[in-house]
C-alpha positions as CSV (number, residue, x, y, z in Angstrom):
1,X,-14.3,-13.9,-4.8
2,X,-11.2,-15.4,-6.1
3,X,-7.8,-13.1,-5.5
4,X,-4.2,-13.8,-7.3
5,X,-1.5,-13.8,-4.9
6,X,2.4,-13.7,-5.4
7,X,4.2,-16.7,-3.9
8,X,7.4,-16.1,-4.7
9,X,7.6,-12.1,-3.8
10,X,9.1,-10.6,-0.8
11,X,11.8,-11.7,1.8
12,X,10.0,-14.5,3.3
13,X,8.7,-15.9,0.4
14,X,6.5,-18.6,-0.5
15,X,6.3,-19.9,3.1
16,X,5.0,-17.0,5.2
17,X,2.9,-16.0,1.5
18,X,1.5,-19.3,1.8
19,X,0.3,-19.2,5.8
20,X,-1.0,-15.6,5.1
21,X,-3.2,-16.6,2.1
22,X,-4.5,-19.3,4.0
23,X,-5.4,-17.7,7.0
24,X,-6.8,-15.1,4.3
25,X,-8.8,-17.6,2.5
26,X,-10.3,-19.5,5.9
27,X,-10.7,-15.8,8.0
28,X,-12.2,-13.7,5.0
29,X,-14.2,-17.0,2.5
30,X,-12.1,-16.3,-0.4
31,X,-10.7,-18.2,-3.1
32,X,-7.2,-17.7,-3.4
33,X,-4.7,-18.5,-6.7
34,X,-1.0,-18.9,-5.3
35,X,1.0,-17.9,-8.3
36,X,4.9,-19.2,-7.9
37,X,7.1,-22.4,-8.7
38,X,5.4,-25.6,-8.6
39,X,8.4,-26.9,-6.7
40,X,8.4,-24.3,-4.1
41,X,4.8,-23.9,-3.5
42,X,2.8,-27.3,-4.1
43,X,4.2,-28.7,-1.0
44,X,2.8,-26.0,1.2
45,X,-0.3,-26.5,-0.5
46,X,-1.4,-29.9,0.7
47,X,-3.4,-28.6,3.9
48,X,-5.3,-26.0,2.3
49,X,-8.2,-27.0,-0.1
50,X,-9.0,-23.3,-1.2
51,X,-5.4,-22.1,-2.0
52,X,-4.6,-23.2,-5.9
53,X,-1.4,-23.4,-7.8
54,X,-1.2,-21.3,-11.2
55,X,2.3,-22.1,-11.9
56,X,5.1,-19.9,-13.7
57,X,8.2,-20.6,-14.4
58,X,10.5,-17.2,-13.8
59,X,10.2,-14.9,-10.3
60,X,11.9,-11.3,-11.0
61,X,14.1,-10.6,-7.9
62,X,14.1,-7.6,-5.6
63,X,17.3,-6.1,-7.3
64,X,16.1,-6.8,-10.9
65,X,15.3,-3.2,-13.2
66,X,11.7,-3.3,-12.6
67,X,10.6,-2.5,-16.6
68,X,13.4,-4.4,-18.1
69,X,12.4,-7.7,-15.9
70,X,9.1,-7.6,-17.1
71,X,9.7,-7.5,-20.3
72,X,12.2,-10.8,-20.6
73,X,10.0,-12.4,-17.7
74,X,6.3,-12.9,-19.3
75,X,6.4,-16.0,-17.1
76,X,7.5,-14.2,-13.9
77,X,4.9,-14.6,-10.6
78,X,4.3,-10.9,-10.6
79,X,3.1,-10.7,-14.8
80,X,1.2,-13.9,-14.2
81,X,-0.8,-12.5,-10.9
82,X,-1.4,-8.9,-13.3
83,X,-2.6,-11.3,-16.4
84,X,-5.0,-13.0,-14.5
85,X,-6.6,-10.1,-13.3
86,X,-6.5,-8.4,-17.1
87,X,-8.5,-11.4,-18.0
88,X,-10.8,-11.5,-15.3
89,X,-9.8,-14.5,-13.7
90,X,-9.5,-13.0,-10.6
91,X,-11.2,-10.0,-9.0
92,X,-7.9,-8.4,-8.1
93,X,-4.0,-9.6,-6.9
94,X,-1.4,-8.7,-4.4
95,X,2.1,-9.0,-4.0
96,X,5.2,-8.3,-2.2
97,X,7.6,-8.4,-4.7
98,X,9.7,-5.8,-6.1
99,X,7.7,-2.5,-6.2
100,X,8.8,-1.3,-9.4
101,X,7.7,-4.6,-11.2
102,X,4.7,-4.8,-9.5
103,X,3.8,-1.0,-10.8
104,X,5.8,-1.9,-14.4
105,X,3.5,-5.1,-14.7
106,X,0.5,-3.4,-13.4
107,X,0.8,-0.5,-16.4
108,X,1.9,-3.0,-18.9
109,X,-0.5,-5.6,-18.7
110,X,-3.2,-3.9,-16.9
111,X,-2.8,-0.4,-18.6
112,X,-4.0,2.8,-16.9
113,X,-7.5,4.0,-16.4
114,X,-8.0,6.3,-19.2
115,X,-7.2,10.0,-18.3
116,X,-5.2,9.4,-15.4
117,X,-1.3,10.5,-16.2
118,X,0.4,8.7,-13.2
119,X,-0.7,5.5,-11.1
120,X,0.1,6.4,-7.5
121,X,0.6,4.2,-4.1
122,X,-0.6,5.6,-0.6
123,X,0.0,4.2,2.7
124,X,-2.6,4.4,5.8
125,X,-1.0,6.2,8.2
126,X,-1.8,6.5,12.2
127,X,-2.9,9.7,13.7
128,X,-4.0,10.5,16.6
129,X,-7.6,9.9,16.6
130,X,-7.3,6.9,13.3
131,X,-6.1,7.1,10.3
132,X,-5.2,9.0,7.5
133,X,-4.0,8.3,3.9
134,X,-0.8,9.5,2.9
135,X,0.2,9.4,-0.9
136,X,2.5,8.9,-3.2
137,X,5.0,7.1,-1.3
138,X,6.8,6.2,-3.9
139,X,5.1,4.7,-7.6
140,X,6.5,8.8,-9.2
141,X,10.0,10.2,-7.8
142,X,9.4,13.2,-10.9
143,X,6.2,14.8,-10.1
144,X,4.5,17.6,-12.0
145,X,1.4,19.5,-10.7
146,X,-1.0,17.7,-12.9
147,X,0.0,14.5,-11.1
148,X,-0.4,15.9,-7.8
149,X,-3.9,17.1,-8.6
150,X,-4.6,13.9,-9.4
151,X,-3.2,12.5,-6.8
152,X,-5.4,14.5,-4.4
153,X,-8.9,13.3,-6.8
154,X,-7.9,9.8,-6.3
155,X,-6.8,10.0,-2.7
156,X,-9.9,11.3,-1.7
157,X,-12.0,9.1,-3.4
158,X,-10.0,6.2,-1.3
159,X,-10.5,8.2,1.6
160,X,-14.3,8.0,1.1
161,X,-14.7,4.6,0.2
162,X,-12.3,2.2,1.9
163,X,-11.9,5.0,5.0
164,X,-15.5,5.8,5.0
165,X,-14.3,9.5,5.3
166,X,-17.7,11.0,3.6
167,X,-15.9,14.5,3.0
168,X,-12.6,13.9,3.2
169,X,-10.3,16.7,4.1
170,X,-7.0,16.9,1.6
171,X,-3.8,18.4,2.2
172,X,-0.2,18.8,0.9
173,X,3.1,17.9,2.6
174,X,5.0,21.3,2.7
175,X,7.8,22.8,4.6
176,X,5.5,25.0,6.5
177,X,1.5,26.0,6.8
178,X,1.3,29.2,5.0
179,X,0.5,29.3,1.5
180,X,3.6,30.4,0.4
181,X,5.9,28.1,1.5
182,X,7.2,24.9,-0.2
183,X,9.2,24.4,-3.7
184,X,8.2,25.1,-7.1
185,X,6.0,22.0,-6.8
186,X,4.0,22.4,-3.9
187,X,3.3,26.1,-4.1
188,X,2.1,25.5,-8.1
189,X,0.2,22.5,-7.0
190,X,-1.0,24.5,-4.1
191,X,-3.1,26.7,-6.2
192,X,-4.6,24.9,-8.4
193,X,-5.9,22.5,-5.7
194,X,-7.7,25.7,-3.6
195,X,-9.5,26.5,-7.3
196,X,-11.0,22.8,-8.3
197,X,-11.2,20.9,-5.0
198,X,-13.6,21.9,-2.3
199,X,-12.5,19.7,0.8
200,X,-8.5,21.3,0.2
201,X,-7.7,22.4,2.9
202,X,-3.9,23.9,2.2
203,X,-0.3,22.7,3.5
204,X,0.4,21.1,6.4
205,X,3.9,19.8,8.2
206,X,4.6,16.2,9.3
207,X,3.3,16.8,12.7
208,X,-0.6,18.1,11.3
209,X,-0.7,14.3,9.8
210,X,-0.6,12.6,13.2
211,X,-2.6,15.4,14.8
212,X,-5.5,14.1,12.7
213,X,-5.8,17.4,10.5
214,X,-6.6,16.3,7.1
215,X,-7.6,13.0,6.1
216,X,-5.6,12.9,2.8
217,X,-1.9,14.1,2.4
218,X,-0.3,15.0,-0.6
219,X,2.7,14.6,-1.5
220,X,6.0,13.9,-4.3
221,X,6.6,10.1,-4.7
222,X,10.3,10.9,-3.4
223,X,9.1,13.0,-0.6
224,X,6.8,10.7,0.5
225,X,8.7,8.0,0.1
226,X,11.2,9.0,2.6
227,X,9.0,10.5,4.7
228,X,7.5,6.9,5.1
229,X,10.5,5.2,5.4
230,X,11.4,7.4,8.4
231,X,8.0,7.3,10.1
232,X,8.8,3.2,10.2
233,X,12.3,3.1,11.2
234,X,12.0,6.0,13.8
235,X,8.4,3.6,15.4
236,X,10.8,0.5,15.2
237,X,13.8,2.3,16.9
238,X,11.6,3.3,19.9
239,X,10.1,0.3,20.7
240,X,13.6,-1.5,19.8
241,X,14.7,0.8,22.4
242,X,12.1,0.7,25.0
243,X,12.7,-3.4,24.8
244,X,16.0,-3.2,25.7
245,X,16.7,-0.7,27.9
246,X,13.8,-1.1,30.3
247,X,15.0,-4.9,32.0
248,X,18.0,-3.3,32.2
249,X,17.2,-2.3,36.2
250,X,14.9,-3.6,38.8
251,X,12.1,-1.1,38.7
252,X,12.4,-0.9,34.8
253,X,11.4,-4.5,34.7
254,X,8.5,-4.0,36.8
255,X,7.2,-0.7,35.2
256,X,7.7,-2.5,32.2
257,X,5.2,-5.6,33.5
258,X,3.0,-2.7,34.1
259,X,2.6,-1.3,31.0
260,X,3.2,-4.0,28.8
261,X,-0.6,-4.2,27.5
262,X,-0.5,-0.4,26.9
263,X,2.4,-0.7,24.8
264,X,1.6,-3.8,22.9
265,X,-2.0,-1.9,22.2
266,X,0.2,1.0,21.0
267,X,2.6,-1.0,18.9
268,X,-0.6,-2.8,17.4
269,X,-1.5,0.4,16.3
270,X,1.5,1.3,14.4
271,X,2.7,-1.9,13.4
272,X,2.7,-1.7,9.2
273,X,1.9,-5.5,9.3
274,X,-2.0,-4.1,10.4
275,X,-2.1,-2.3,7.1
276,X,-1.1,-5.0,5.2
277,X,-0.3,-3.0,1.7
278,X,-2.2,-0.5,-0.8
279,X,-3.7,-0.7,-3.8
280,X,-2.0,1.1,-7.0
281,X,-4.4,3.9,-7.5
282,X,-5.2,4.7,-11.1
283,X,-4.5,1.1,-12.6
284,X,-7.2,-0.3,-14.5
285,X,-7.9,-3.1,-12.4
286,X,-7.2,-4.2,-8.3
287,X,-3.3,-4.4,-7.5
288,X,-2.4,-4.2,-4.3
289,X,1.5,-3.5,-3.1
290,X,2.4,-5.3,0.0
291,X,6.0,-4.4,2.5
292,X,8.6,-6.5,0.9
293,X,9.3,-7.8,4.6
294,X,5.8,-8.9,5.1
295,X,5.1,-12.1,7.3
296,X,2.1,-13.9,7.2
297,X,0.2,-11.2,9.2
298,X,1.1,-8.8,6.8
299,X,0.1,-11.0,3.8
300,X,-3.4,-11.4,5.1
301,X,-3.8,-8.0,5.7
302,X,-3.3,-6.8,2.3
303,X,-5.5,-9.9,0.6
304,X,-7.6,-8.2,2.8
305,X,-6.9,-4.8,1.7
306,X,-7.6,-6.3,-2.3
307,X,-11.1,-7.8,-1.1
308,X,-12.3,-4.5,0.7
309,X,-11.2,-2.3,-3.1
310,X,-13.2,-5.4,-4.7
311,X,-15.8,-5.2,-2.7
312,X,-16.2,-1.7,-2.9
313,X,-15.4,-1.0,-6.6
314,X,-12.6,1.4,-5.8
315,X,-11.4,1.2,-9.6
316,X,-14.8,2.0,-11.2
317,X,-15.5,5.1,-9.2
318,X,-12.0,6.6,-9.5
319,X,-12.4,5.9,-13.4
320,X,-16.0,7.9,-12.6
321,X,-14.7,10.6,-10.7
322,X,-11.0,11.5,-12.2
323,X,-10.7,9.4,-15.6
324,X,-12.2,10.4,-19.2
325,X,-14.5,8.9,-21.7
């Protein structure tokens, strides 16, 4: 399998790009094609035979206008990674770059899968007992029912076949549990889930995601994108906390000795870098959004997240299950 990766996307870009594809390429057998500047990138590329250069000759920055940058950027890393995939020259592409490029470039070039009104981008999120899938976090900040209800279709479908959730339970993100509460939105959305989609299982509140209660959450691409955002930050300010408070006294440090392999278990479990990034459900072909911050770690992880929708043929059975002839 041969997967396109962005170079030149994200803060740490093209060195920590180019250790994570190769640890990608030697830990997973795949062929990788590093997409960026022959200046920047060639000279990382020396010490790894299964990492190519596909050149370009533009890289649209993090504080470009997404659809405008496309457009006067054919040359750009992220439209090169989304052609090659268009013309099957690789099985699928990731990047780290900036989001709204990625998606612009991804509809563009790549186009929708027919009958699907909005592409949307979910995050694997930690509960209690493993994970659940928590979308859109942030491809639609202008939702309409009909994209939510799709939404839910192509979230579950993930949930089945990269979660191996075989009836996955699907919720939405409300205020409050009871059937009546949340805005406009929600409450519309609401209904028409509990008449077309068996495994709905009705609202839940932040805390049911981490108690494990559905396996698919719901919600606005604003909403969820916040919500997100603030389930990272407040994880990083705890154990930004714990650090550097606890050697602050004698017993500290040695409770700390004590349960430093709990905590770096826990952390593990939380860290975003483990997720690696998430494919752009409803594009007609493998496109994977990765954290703009990610390291090497990170990078592998969502090659690895491209391989496993690859592998198993995420796009074809969410064209079967929510698209049209």
């Amino acid at each position: 399998m041969r997967i396109a990766v962005d170079a030149m996307g994200g803060d740490h870009a093209p060195a920590e790009i180019v250790r994570g594809a190769a640890q990608a390429a030697g830990e997973f057998g795949l062929d990788i094609s590093l997409v960026g500047l022959p200046a920047a990138v060639q000279p990382l590329l020396d010490s790894h035979p299964r990492l190519q250069l596909v050149p370009c000759t533009q890289v649209i920055g993090m504080d470009e206008h997404p659809a405008q940058a496309v457009r006067v950027k054919p040359d750009s890393s992220i439209c090169v990674c989304a052609r090659l995939c268009k013309e099957g020259r690789v099985a699928g592409w990731t990047s780290a770059g900036n989001s709204g490029a990625i998606m612009a470039a991804a509809l563009l070039i790549q186009g929708r899968i027919r009958g699907v009104e909005r592409p949307a981008l979910g995050s694997i999120v930690p509960t209690q007992n493993g994970f659940a899938y928590f979308l859109d976090v942030g491809a639609n900040v202008d939702s309409k029912p009909d994209y939510l209800v799709q939404f839910a279709a192509m979230g579950e479908v993930y949930a089945r076949e990269m979660l191996g959730r075989p009836e996955p339970r699907v919720a939405l993100l409300s205020n409050g549990e009871e059937e009546g509460k949340g805005d406009e939105l929600v409450r519309e959305t609401s209904r028409r889930l509990r008449s077309t989609m068996p495994g709905f299982i009705g609202n839940v509140e932040p805390k049911d995601i981490y108690g494990a209660r559905a396996d698919v959450v719901v919600a606005d691409g604003f909403v969820g994108n916040i919500a997100i955002k603030m389930a990272e930050a407040t994880a990083e300010f705890l154990f930004r906390t714990l650090r550097d408070e606890i050697p602050k006294t004698l017993p500290g440090m040695l409770g700390g000795l004590l349960i430093r392999t709990g905590v770096r278990q826990i952390r593990e479990r939380i860290d975003w870098r483990e997720f690696g990034g998430a494919p752009l459900l409803g594009i007609d072909g493998v496109a994977v959004v990765a954290h703009g911050r990610s390291d090497a770690r990170a990078m592998k992880n969502a090659i690895r997240v491209t391989r496993d929708a690859v592998e198993n043929q995420l796009v074809g059975k969410i064209r079967a299950e929510v698209g049209r002839p």
